[in-house]
PATORRO-493994 format. One record per residue (C-alpha): x, y, z; residue number from 1; residue in three letters. Coordinates in Angstrom, 3 decimals, padded with zeros to 6 digits, always signed. Layout:
# residues N
        c1        c2        c3  pos  code
         X         Y         Z  NUM   ALA
...
# end
This chain:
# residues 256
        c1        c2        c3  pos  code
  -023.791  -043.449  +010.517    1   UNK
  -023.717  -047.046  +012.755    2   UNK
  -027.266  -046.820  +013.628    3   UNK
  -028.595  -044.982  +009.926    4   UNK
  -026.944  -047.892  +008.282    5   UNK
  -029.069  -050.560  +010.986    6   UNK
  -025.774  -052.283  +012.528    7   UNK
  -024.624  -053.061  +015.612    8   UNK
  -021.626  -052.864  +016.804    9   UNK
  -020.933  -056.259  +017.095   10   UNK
  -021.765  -056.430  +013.126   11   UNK
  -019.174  -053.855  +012.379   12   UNK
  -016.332  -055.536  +014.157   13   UNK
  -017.077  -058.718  +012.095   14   UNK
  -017.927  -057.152  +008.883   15   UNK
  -014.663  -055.411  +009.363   16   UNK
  -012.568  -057.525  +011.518   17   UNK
  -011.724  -055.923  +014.609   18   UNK
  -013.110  -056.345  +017.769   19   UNK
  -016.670  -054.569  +018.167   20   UNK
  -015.439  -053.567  +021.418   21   UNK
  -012.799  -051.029  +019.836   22   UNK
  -016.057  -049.300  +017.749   23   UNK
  -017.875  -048.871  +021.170   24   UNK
  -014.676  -047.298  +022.706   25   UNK
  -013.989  -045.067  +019.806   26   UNK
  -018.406  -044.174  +019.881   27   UNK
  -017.716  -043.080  +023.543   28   UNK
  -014.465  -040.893  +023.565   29   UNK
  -012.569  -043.284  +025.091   30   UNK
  -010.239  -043.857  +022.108   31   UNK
  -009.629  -042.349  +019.191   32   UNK
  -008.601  -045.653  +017.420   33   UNK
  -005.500  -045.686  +014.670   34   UNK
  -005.659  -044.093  +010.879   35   UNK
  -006.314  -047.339  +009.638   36   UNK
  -009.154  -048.117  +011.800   37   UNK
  -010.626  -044.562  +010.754   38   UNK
  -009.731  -045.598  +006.664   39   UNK
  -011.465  -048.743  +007.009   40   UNK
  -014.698  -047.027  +008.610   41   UNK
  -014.679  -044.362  +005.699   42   UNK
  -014.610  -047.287  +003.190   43   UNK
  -017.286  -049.046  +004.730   44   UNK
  -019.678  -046.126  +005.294   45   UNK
  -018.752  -044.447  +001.752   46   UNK
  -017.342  -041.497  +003.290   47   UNK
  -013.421  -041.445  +001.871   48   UNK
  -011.367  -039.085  +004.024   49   UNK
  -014.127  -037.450  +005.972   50   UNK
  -013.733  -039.569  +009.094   51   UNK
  -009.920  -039.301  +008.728   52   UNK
  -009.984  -035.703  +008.288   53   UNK
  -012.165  -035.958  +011.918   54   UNK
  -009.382  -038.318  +013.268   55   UNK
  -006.626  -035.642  +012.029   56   UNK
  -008.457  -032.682  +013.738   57   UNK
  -008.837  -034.939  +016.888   58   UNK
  -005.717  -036.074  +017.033   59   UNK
  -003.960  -032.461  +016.898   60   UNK
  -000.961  -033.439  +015.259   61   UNK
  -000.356  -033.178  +011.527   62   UNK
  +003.144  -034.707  +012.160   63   UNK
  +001.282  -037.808  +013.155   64   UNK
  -000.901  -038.102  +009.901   65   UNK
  +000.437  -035.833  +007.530   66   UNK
  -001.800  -034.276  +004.187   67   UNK
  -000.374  -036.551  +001.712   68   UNK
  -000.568  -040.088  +003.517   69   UNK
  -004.360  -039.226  +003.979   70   UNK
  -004.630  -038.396  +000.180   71   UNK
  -002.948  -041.544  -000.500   72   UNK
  -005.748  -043.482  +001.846   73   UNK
  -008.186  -041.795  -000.226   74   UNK
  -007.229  -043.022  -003.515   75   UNK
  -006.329  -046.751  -002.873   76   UNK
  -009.713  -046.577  -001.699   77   UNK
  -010.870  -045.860  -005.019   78   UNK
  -007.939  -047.708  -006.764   79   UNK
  -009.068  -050.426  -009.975   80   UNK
  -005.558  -052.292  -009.514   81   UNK
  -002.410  -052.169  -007.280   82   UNK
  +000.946  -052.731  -008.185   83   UNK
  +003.451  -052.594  -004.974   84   UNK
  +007.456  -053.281  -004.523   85   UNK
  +009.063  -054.430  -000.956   86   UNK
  +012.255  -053.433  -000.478   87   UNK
  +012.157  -054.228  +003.444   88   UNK
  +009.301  -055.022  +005.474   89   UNK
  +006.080  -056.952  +003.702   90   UNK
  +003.311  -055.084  +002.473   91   UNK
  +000.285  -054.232  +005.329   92   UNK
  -002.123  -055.988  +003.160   93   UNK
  -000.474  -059.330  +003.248   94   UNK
  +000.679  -059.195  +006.826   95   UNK
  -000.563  -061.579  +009.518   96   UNK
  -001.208  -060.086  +013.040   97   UNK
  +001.826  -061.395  +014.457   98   UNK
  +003.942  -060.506  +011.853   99   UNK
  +002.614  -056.883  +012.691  100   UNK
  +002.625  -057.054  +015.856  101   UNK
  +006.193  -057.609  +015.835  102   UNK
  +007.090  -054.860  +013.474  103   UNK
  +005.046  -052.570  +015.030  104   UNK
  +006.696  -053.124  +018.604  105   UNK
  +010.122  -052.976  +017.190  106   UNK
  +009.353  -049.304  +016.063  107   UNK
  +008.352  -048.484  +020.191  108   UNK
  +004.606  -049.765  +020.498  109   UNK
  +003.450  -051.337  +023.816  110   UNK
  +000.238  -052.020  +025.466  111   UNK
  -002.996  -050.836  +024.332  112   UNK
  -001.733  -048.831  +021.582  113   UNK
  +000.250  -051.671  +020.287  114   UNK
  -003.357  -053.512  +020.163  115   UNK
  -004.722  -051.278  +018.397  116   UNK
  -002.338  -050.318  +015.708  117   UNK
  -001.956  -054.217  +014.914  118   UNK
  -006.262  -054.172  +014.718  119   UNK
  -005.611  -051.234  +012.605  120   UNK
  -003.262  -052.874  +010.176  121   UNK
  -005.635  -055.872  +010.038  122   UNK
  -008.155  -053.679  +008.667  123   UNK
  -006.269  -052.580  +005.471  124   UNK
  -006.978  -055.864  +004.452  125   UNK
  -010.605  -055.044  +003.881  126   UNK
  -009.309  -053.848  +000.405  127   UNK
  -008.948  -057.118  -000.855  128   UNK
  -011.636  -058.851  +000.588  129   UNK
  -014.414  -057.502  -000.629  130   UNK
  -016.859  -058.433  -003.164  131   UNK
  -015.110  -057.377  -006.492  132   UNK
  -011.121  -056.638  -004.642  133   UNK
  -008.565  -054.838  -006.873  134   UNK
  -006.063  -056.977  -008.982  135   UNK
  -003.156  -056.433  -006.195  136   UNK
  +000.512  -057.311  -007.551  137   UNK
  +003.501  -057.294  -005.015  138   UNK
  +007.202  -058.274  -005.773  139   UNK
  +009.312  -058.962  -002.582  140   UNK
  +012.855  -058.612  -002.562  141   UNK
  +014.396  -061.849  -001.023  142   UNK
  +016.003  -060.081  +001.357  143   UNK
  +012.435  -059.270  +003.668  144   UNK
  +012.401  -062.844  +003.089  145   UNK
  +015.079  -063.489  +004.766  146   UNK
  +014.463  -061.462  +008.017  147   UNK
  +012.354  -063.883  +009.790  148   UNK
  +010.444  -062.803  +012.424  149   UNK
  +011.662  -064.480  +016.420  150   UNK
  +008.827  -066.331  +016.770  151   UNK
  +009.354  -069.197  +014.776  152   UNK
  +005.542  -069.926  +014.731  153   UNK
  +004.435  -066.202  +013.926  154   UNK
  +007.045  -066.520  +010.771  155   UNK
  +005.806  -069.812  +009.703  156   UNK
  +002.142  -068.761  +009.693  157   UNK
  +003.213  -065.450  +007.498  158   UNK
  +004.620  -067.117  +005.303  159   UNK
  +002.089  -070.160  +004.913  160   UNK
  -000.529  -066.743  +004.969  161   UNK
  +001.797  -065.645  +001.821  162   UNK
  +001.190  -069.272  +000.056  163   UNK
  -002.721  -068.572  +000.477  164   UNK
  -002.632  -064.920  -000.874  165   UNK
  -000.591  -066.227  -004.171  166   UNK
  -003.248  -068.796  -004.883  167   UNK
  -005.919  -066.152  -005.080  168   UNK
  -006.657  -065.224  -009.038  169   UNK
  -007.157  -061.499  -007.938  170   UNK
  -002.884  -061.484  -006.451  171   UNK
  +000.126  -061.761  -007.660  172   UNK
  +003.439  -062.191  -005.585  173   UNK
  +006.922  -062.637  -007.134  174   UNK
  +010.217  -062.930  -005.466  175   UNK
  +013.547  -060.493  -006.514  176   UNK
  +016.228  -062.943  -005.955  177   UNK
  +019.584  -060.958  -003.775  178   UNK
  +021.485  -062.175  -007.253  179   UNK
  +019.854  -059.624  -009.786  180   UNK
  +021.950  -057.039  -007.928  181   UNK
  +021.862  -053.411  -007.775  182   UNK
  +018.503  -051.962  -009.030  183   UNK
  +016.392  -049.163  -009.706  184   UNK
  +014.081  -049.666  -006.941  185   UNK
  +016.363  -050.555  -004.106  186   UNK
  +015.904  -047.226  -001.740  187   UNK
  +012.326  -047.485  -001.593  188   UNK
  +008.796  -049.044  -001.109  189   UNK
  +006.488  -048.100  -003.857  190   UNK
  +002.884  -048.551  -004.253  191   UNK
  +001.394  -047.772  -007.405  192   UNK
  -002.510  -046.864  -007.605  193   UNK
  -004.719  -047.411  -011.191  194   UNK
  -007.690  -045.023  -010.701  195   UNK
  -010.904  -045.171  -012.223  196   UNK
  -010.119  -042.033  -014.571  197   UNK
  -007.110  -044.010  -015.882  198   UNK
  -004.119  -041.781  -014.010  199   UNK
  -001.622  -043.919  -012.392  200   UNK
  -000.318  -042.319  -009.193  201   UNK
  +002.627  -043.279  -007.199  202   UNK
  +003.468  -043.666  -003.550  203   UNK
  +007.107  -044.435  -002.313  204   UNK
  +008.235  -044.637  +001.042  205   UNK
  +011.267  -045.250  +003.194  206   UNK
  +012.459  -045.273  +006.737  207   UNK
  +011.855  -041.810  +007.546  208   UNK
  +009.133  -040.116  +005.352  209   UNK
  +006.474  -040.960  +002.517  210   UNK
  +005.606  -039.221  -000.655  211   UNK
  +002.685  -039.347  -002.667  212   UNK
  +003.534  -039.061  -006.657  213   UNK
  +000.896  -037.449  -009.042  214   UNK
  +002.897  -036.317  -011.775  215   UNK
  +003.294  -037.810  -015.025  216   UNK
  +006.367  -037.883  -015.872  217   UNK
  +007.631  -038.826  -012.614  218   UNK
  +004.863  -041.525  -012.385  219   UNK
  +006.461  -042.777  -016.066  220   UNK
  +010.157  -043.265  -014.616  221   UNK
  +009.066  -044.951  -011.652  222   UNK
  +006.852  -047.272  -013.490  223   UNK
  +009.620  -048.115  -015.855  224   UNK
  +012.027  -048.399  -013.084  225   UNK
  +008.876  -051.326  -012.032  226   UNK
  +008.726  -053.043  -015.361  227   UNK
  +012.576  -053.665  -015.546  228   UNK
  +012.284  -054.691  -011.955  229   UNK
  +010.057  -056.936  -012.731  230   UNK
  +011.600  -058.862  -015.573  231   UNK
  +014.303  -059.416  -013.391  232   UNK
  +011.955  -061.452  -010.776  233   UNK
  +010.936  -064.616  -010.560  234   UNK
  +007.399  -065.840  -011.741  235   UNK
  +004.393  -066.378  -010.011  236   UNK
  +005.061  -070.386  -010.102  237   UNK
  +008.683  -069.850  -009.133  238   UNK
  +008.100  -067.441  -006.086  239   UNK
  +005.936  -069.729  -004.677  240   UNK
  +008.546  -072.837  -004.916  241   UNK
  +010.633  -069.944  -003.040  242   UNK
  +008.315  -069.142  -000.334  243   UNK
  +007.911  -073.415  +000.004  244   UNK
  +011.584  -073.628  +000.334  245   UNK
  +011.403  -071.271  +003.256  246   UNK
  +009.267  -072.878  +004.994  247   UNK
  +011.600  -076.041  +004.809  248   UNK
  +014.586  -074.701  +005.517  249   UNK
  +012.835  -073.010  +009.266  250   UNK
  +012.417  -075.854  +011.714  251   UNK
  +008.941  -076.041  +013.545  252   UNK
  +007.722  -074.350  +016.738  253   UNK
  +009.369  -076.472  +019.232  254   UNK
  +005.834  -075.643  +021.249  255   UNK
  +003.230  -076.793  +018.741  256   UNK
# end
């Protein structure tokens, strides 16, 4: 598909924004790459879920990737708008690599693999930079706000990455203040996907297992769980004073 579409690998890796290397690697056997390398390749080729159903096969365990995760891939893919909630980790598509890289080693990632996950998570990205991106809305609870990474650095440049992902017309970020209290979103992540047919599908996830949503009525009560939720959070103009005050209140890299 590389050479019928006339690029070379070093074109992918920028158009894509990992390193071309990985591509060759993957080309040759030598790697199989992540799911989100695969998921950004499918998107750029026009191919959703073929190349992931390959990776799946390859990969030889459905625990890894399960059925409903690569469903989910498939229709953000396709998705006209994106509403998300983060109850404890920032969403992929507004992380920075060392904010991922982080993460990702705290769950038992080292070495190569490590690499190559955080490449992977880079790519998700893609979504919202193409030519004509999704409207993408996130609220953050305060509280992944206030789990800085331990590299003072890393944390400042995540959230100055946060500041320059607000200011774009196409996203919307808004902090849940601690103080609202109990709520009805406070067990899980949720992503919520606007597809071109007009269904709104629903994908929550916590520490142990995801679920993609595509029945109405349980699409409804999540959605109004969202909207009340979301009065309670602070605007646009006000998260971002938030996010400033953050950045404040942490003292600079001692090494920079």
């Amino acid at each position: 598909m590389r050479a019928g579409k006339g690029v070379s690998l070093r074109q992918l890796g920028e158009r894509l924004g990992w390193d071309w290397s990985l591509f060759g690697k993957m080309e040759k056997g030598e790697t199989l790459g992540g799911p989100e390398v695969v998921q950004a390749l499918d998107t750029y080729f026009g191919t959703p879920g073929m190349l992931l159903a390959l990776w799946e096969l390859a990969r030889a365990d459905h625990t890894q990737f399960r059925e409903q995760y690569r469903r989910y891939m498939e229709l953000e893919a396709e998705a006209t708008s994106l509403w998300h909630f983060a109850v404890s980790v920032l969403p992929g598509l507004l992380q920075t690599p060392g904010y991922a890289r982080e993460l990702l080693a705290a769950g038992g990632l080292r070495g190569d693999e490590l690499e190559h996950q955080v490449d992977a998570r880079m790519g998700r990205r893609e979504l919202l930079d193409g030519e004509e991106p999704p409207p993408f809305r996130s609220m953050i609870s305060e509280a992944v706000l206030r789990a800085p990474l331990r590299d003072v650095g890393e944390w400042r440049t995540q959230l100055e990455h946060l500041l320059a992902m607000g200011d774009r017309l196409d996203v919307t970020l808004q902090v849940l203040p601690l103080s609202v209290g109990p709520h009805g979103l406070m067990n899980a992540t949720v992503m919520f996907l606007r597809l071109p047919d007009g269904r709104t599908v629903a994908y929550t996830e916590n520490g142990y297992r995801g679920e993609l949503i595509e029945e109405t009525c349980p699409v409804d009560r999540l959605q109004r769980a969202y909207d009340a939720v979301r009065d309670l959070a602070l605007t646009p103009v006000e998260s971002r004073k938030f996010v400033l005050r953050l950045l404040e209140e942490r003292p600079c890299d001692p090494s920079t």
